[in-house]
N, C-alpha and C positions, 0 to 999 in steps of 0.2 A: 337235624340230628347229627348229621358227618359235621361240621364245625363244634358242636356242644363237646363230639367224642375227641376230638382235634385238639382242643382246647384243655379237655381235661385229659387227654396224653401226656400234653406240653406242661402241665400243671408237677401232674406226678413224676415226671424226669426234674425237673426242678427240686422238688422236694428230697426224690433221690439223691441228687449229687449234691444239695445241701444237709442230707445226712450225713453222706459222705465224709463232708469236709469236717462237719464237726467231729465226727468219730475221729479223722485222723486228727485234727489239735486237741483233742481229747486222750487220743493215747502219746502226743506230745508228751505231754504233761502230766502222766497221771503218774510219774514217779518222781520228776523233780519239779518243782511250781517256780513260774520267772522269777517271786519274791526272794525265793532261794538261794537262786544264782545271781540278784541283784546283792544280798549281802554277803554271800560268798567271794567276789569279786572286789567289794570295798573294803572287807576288814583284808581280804591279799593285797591290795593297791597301800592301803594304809600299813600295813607291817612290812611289807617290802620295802616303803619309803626310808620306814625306822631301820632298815638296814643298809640300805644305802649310803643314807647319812651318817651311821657308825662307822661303814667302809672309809668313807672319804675323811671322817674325823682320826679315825684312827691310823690312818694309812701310814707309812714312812718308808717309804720308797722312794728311788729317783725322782720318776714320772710316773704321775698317777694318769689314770687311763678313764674316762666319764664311762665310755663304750659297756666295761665293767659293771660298775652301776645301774646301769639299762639293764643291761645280762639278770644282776639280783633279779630287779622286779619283775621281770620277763617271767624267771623261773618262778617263781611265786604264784603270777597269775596265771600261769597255763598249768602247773600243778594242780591245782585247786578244783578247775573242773573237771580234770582227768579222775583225781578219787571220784569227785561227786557223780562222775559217768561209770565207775567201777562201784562203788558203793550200790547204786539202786539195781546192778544189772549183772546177775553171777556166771551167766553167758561171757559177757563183756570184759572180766575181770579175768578170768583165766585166758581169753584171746591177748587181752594186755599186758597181763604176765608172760605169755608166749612171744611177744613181739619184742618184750624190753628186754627178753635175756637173749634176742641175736642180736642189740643194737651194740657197735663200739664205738666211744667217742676216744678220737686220735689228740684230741687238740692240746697242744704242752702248754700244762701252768705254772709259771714262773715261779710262783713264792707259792709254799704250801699253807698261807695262809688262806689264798683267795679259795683254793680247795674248801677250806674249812667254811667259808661263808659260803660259798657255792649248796653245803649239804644242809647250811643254814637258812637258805630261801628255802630249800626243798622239804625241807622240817614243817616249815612253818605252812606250806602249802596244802599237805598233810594233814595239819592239824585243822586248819581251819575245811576245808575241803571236803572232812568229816564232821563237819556242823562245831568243832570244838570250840569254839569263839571266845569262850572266858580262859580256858586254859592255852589259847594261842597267843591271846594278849598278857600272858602271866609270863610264858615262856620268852617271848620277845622283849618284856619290860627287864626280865630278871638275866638272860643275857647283855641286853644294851648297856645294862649297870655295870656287870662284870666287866665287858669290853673295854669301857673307859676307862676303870678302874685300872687295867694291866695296860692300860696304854701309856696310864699318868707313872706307875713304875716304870716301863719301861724307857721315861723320859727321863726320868731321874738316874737309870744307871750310865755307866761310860761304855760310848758308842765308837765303832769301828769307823776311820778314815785313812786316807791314803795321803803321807803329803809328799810332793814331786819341789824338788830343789833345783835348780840352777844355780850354780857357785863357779868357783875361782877353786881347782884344786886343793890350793893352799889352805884353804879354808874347811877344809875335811875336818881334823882334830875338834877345831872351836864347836862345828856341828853337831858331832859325836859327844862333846861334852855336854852341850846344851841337852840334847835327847835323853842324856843319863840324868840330865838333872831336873827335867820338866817331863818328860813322862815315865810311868811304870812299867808299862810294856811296851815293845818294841823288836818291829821286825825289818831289818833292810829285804827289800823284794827284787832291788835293782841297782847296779851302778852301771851308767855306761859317761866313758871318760873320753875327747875328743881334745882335737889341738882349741878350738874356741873356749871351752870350757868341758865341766862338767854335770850328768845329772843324777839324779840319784831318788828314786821312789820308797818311801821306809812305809809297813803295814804297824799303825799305834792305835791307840784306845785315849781317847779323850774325855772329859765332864766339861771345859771348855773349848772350845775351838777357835777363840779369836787370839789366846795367849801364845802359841806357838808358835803362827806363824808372825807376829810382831817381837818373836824373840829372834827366831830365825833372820826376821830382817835388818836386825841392828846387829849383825857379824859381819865383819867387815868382808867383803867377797863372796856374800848371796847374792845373786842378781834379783831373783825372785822366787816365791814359796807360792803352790797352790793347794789347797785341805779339802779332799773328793770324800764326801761320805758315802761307804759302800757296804753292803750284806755279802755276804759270803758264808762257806762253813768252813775256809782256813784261815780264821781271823785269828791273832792271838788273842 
């Protein structure tokens, strides 16, 4: 009889802490299902992608930066479960809301574009995060279109460079005339004038960039011409 009870002790503990367990993966679960979060995850992975490769298509910058890049999709997919943890939990959402309005991000971004793709992962995070699925694929198609679109303008207008001269003094005038006669606008940024020679930085707007500086070099007393493409907001 002491073994039978022994035994059926050890029985009902078992069943206990296999209750147990199920209840807690049961209340895992019972407001968001793995399926969920398995498509939640792939349509962020897959529209993060589509923004990435906008970034880097569209980019015109110096130096383009991959690191960037990574950043989009990062934001994308850590977005996405954050609504879907706010969404099913209205405890949760308000401690979240409390948290994100004492965070500061310090970190300087260079071009206020990547700002703008930055609120562009976090859109879309958003969107899909809240089960949107058709309309985050809508929103991402009908952006990516645009993007191109104003990239392909803005490849067609005339863009800001810098070009840096080395000359022969004497060779000033012929410079000065060529620049009136080959470009529209123009700004000298610099002369500095030495017993070797001289140099001289002028801010222009070009459509091409290979004609100037092979005009520049057939004046007699240029040593050499170099054409830096650069963004600024004192261009002329």
């Amino acid at each position: 009889m002491g073994i039978l009870a022994q035994t059926a002790q050890q029985t009902g503990q078992l069943s206990k802490s296999d209750i147990a367990l199920s209840g807690w993966w049961s209340d895992q679960f019972s407001r968001i299902l793995p399926i969920d979060i398995i498509q939640v995850l792939a349509f962020a992975l897959f529209s993060s992608i589509i923004i990435s490769l906008v970034y880097r298509k569209t980019y015109r910058g110096v130096l383009y930066n991959p690191t960037f890049s990574t950043t989009l999709i990062l934001l994308t997919l850590v977005t996405s479960p954050v609504v879907m943890a706010i969404g099913s939990n209205v405890a949760l959402s308000m401690g979240m809301v409390g948290a994100l309005s004492i965070v500061r991000f310090r970190t300087a971004v260079k071009d206020p574009i990547d700002t703008a793709y930055m609120f562009w992962s976090i859109t879309m995070g958003i969107l899909i995060g809240s089960k949107l699925y058709i309309i985050s694929m809508i929103v991402v198609a009908a952006i990516t279109m645009m993007m191109i679109g104003l990239s392909f303008v803005r490849m067609r207008t005339n863009e800001n460079y810098l070009l840096v001269l080395h000359y022969d003094p004497a060779a000033e005038q012929e410079i000065e005339a060529e620049l009136h006669r080959g470009v529209r606008n123009y700004r000298v940024r610099s002369k500095t004038i030495t017993r070797s020679g001289a140099e001289m930085t002028v801010d222009l707007r070009l459509h091409q960039r290979a004609d100037i500086v092979s005009h520049m070099l057939d004046i007699q007393g240029v040593y050499d011409a170099t054409l830096v493409a650069v963004q600024n907001e004192t261009a002329v």
